[in-house]
PyMOL CGO cylinders between C-alpha atoms (Angstrom):
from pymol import cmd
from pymol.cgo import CYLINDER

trace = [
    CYLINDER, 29.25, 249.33, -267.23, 26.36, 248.86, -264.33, 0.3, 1, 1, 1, 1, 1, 1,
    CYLINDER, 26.36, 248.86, -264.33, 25.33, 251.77, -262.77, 0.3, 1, 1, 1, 1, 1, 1,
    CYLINDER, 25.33, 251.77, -262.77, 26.10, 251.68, -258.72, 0.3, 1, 1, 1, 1, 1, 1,
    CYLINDER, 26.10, 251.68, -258.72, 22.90, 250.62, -257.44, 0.3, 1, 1, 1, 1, 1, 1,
    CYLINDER, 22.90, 250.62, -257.44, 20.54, 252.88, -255.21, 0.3, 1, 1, 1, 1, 1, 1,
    CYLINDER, 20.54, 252.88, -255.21, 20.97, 251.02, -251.99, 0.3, 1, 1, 1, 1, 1, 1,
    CYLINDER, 20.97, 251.02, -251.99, 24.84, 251.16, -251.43, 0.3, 1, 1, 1, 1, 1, 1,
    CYLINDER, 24.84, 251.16, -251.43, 26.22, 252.96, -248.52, 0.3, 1, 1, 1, 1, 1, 1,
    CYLINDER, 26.22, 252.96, -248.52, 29.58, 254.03, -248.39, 0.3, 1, 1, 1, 1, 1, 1,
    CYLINDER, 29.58, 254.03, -248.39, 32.64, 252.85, -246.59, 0.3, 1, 1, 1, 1, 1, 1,
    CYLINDER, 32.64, 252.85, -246.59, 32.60, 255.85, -244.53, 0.3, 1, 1, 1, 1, 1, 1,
    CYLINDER, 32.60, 255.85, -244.53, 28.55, 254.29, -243.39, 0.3, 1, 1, 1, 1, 1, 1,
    CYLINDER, 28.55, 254.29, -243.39, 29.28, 251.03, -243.67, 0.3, 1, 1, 1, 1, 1, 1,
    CYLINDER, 29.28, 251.03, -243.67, 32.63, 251.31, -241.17, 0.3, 1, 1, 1, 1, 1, 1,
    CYLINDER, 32.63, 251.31, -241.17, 30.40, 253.21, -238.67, 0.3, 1, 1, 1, 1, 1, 1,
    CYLINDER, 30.40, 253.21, -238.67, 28.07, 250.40, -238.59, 0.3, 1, 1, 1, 1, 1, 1,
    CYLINDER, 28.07, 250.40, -238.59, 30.24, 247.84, -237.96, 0.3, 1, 1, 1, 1, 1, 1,
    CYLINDER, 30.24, 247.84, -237.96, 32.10, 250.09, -234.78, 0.3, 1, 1, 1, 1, 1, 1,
    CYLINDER, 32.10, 250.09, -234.78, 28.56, 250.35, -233.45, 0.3, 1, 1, 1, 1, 1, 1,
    CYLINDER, 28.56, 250.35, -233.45, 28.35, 246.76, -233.92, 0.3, 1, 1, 1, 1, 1, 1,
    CYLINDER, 28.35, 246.76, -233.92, 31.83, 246.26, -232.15, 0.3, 1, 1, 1, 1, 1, 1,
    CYLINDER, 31.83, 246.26, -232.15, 31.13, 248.94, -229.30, 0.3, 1, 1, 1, 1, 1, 1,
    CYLINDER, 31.13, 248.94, -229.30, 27.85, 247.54, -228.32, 0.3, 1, 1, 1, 1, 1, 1,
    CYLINDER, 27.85, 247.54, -228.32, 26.85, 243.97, -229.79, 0.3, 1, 1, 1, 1, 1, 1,
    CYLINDER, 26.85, 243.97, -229.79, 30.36, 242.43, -229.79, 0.3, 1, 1, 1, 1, 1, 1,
    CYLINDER, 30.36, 242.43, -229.79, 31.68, 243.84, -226.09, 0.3, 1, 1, 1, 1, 1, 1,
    CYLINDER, 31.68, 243.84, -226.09, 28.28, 242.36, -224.33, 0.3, 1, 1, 1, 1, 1, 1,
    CYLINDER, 28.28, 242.36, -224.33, 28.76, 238.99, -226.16, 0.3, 1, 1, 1, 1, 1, 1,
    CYLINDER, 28.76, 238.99, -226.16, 32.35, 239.16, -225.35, 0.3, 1, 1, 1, 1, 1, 1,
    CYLINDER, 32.35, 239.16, -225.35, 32.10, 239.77, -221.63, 0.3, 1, 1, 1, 1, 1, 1,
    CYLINDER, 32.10, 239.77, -221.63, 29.11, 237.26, -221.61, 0.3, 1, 1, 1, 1, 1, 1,
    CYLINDER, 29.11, 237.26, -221.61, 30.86, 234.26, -223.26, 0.3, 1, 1, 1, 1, 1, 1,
    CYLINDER, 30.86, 234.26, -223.26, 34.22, 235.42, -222.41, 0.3, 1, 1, 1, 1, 1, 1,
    CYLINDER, 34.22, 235.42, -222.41, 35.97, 235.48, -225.97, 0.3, 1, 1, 1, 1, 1, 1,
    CYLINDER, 35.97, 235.48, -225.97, 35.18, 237.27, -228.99, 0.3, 1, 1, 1, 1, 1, 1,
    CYLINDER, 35.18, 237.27, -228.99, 32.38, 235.55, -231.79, 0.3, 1, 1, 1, 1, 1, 1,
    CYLINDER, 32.38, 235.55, -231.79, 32.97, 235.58, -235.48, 0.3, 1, 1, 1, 1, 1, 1,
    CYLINDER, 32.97, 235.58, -235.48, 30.85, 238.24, -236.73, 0.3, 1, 1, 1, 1, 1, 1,
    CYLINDER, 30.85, 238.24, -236.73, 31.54, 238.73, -240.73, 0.3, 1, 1, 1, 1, 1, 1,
    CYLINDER, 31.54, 238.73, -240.73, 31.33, 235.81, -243.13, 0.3, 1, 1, 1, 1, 1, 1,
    CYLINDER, 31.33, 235.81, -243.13, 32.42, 234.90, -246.70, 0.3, 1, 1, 1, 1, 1, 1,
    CYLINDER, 32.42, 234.90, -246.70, 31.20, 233.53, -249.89, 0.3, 1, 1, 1, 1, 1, 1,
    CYLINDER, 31.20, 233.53, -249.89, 32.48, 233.48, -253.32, 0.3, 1, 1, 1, 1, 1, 1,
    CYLINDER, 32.48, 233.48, -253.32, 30.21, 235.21, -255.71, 0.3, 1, 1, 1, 1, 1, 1,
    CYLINDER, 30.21, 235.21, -255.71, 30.21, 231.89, -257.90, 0.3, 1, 1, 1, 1, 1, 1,
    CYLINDER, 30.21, 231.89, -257.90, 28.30, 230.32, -254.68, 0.3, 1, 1, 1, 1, 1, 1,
    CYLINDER, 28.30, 230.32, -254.68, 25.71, 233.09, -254.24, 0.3, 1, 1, 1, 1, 1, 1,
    CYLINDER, 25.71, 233.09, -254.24, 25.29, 233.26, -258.20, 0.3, 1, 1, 1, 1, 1, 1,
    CYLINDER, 25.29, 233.26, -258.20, 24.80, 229.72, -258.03, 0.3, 1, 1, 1, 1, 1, 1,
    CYLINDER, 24.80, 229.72, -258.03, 22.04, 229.66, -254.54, 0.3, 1, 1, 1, 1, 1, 1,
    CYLINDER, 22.04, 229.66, -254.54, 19.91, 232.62, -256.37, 0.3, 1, 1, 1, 1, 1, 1,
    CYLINDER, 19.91, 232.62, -256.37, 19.81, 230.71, -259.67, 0.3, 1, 1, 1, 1, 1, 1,
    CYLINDER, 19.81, 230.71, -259.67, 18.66, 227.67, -257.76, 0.3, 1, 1, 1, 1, 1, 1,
    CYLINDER, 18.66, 227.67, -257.76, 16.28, 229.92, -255.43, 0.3, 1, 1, 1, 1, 1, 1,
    CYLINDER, 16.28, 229.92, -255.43, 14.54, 231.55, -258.95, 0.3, 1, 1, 1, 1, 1, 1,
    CYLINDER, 14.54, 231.55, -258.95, 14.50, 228.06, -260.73, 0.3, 1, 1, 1, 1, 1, 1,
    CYLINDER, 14.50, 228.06, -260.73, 12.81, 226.35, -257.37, 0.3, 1, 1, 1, 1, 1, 1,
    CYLINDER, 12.81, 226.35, -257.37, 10.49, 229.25, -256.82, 0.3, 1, 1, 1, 1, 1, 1,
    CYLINDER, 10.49, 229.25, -256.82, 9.53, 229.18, -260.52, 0.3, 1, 1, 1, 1, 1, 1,
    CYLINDER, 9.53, 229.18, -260.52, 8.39, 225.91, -260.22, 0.3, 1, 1, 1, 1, 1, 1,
    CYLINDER, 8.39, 225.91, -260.22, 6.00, 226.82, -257.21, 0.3, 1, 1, 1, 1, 1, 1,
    CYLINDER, 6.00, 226.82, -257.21, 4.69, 230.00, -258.87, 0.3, 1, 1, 1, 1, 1, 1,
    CYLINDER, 4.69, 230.00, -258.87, 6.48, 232.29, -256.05, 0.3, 1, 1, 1, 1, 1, 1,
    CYLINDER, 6.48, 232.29, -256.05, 6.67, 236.28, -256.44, 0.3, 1, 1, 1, 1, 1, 1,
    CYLINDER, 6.67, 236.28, -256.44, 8.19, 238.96, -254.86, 0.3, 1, 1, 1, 1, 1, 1,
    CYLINDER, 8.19, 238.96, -254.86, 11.84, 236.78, -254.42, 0.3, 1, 1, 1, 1, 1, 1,
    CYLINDER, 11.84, 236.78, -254.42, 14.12, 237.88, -251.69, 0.3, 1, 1, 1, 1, 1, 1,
    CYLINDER, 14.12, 237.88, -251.69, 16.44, 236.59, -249.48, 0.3, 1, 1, 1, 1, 1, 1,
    CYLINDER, 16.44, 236.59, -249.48, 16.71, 237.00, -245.65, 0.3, 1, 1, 1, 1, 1, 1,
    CYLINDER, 16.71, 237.00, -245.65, 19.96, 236.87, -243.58, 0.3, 1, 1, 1, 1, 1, 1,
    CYLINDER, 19.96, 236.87, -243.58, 19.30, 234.97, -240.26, 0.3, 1, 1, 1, 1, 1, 1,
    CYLINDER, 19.30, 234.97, -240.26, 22.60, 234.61, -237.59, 0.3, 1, 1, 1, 1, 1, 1,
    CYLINDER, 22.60, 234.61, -237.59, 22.56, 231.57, -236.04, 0.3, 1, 1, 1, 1, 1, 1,
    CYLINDER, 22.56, 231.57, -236.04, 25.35, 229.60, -233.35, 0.3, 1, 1, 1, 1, 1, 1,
    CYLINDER, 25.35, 229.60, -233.35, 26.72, 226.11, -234.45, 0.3, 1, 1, 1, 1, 1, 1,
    CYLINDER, 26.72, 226.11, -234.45, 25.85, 223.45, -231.39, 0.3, 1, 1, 1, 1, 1, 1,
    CYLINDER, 25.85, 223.45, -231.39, 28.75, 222.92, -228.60, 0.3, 1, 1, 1, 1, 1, 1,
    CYLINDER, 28.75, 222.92, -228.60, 30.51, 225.44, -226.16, 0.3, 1, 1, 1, 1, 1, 1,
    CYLINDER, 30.51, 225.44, -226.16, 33.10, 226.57, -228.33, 0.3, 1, 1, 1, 1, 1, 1,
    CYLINDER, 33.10, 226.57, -228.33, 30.25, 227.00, -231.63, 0.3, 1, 1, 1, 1, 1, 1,
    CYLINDER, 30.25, 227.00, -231.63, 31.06, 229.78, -233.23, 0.3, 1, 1, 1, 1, 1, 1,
    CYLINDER, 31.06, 229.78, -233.23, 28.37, 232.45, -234.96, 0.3, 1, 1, 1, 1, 1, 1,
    CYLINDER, 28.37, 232.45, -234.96, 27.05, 231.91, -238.44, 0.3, 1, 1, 1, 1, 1, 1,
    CYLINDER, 27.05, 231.91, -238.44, 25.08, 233.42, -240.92, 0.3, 1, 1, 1, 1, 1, 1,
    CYLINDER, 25.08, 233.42, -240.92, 22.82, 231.51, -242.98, 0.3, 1, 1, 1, 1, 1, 1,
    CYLINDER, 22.82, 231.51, -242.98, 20.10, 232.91, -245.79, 0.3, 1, 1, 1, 1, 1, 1,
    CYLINDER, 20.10, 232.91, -245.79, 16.70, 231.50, -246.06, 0.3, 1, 1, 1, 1, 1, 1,
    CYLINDER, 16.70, 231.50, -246.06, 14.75, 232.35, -249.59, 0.3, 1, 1, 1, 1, 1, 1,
    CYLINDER, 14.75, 232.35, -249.59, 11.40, 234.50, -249.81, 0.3, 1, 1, 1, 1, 1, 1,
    CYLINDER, 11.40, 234.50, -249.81, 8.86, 234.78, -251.34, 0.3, 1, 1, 1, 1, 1, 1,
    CYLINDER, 8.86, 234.78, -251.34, 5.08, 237.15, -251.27, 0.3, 1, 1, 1, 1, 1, 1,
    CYLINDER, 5.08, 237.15, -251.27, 3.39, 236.84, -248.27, 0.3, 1, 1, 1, 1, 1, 1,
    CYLINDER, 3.39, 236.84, -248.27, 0.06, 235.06, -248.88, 0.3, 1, 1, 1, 1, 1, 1,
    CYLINDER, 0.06, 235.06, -248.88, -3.13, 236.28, -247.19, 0.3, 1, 1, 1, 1, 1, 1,
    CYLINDER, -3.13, 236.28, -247.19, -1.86, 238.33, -244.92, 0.3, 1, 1, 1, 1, 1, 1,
    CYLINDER, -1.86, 238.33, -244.92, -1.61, 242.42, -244.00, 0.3, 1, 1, 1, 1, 1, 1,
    CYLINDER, -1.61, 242.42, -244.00, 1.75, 243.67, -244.51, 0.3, 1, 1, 1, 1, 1, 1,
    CYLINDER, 1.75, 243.67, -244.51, 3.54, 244.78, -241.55, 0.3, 1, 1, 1, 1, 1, 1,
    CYLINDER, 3.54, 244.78, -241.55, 6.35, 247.24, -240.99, 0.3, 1, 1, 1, 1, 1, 1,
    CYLINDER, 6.35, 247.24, -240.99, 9.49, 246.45, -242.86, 0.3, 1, 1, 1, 1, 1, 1,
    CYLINDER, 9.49, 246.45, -242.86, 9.48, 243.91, -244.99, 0.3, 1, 1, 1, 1, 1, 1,
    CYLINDER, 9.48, 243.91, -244.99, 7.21, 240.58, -244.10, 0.3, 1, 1, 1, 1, 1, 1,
    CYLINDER, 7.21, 240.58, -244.10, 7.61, 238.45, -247.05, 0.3, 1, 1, 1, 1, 1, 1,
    CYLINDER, 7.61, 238.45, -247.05, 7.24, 235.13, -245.99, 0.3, 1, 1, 1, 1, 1, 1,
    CYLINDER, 7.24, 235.13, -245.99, 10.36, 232.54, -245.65, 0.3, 1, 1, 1, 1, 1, 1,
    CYLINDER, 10.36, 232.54, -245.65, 10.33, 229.99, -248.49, 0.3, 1, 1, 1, 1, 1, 1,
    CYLINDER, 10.33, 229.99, -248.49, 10.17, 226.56, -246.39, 0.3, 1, 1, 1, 1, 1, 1,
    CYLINDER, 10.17, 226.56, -246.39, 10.44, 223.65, -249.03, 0.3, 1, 1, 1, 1, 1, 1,
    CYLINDER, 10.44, 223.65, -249.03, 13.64, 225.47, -250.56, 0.3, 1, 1, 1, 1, 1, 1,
    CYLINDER, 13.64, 225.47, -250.56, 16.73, 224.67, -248.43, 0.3, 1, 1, 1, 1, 1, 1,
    CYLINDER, 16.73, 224.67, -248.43, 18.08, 227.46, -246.70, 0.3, 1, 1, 1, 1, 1, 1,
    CYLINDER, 18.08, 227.46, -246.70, 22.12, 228.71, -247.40, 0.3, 1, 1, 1, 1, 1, 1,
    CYLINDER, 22.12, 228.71, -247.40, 25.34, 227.97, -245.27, 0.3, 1, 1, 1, 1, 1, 1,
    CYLINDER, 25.34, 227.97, -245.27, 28.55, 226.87, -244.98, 0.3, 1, 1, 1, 1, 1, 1,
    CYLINDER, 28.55, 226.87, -244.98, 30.21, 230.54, -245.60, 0.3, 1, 1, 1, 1, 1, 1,
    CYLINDER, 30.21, 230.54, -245.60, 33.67, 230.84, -243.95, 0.3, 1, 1, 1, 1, 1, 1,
    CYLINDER, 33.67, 230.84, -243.95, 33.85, 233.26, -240.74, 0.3, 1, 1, 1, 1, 1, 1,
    CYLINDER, 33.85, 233.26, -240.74, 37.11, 235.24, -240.22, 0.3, 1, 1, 1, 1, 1, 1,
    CYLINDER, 37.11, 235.24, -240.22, 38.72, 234.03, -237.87, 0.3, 1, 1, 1, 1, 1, 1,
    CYLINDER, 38.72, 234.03, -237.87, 39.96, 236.41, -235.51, 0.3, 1, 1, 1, 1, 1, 1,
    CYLINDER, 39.96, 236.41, -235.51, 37.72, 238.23, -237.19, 0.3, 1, 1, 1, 1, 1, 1,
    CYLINDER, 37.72, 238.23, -237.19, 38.43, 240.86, -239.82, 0.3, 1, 1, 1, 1, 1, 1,
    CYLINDER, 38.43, 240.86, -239.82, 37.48, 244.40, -239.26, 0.3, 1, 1, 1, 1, 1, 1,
    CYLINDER, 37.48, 244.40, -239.26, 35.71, 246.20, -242.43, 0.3, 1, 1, 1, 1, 1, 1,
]
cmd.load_cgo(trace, "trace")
């Protein structure tokens, strides 16, 4: 068996986040579009499996290090587009001074990831 790895949170954490999410984020958006956004989203595990072994074998080719993936939210075109998440590959920074956080640099010429399904109303955590 795995061992749990160092960066989970709890549910206790992770249900805290998501009412300070709710409280603040999702009331303002609310009362500014007047009705509530999709704000989880859903993927099998065969489909993220399948976008990281594509990521590594596309990154391989180009000599990329330091893999990662970053989690952008984004708002499909139209008045009633909903919120989505989408997840752009990584990769080293080159040439540059590393900021705060983490500044790897997005990964261009490999497609970015979509087409998750949003909850819909959605579902609290």
């Amino acid at each position: 068996m795995s061992e749990k790895p160092k960066k989970c949170i709890s549910v206790e954490d992770a249900k805290k986040l998501e009412a300070n999410y709710v409280n603040i984020i999702e009331k303002t958006l609310s009362r500014g579009l007047g009705e509530e956004e999709c704000r989880e989203f859903w993927w099998s595990l065969e489909d993220i499996e399948e976008y990281i072994a594509y990521v590594k074998e596309e990154a391989a080719k180009k000599g990329y290090k330091n893999l990662g993936l970053r989690f952008y939210l984004g708002k499909y075109d139209g008045d009633q587009g909903q919120t989505t998440l989408f997840i752009a590959p990584t990769r080293e920074e080159e040439e540059k001074e590393r900021g705060f956080g983490n500044s790897n640099d997005n990964c261009y010429d490999i497609p970015p990831f979509n087409d998750g399904a949003g909850g819909w109303p959605p579902k609290n955590y």
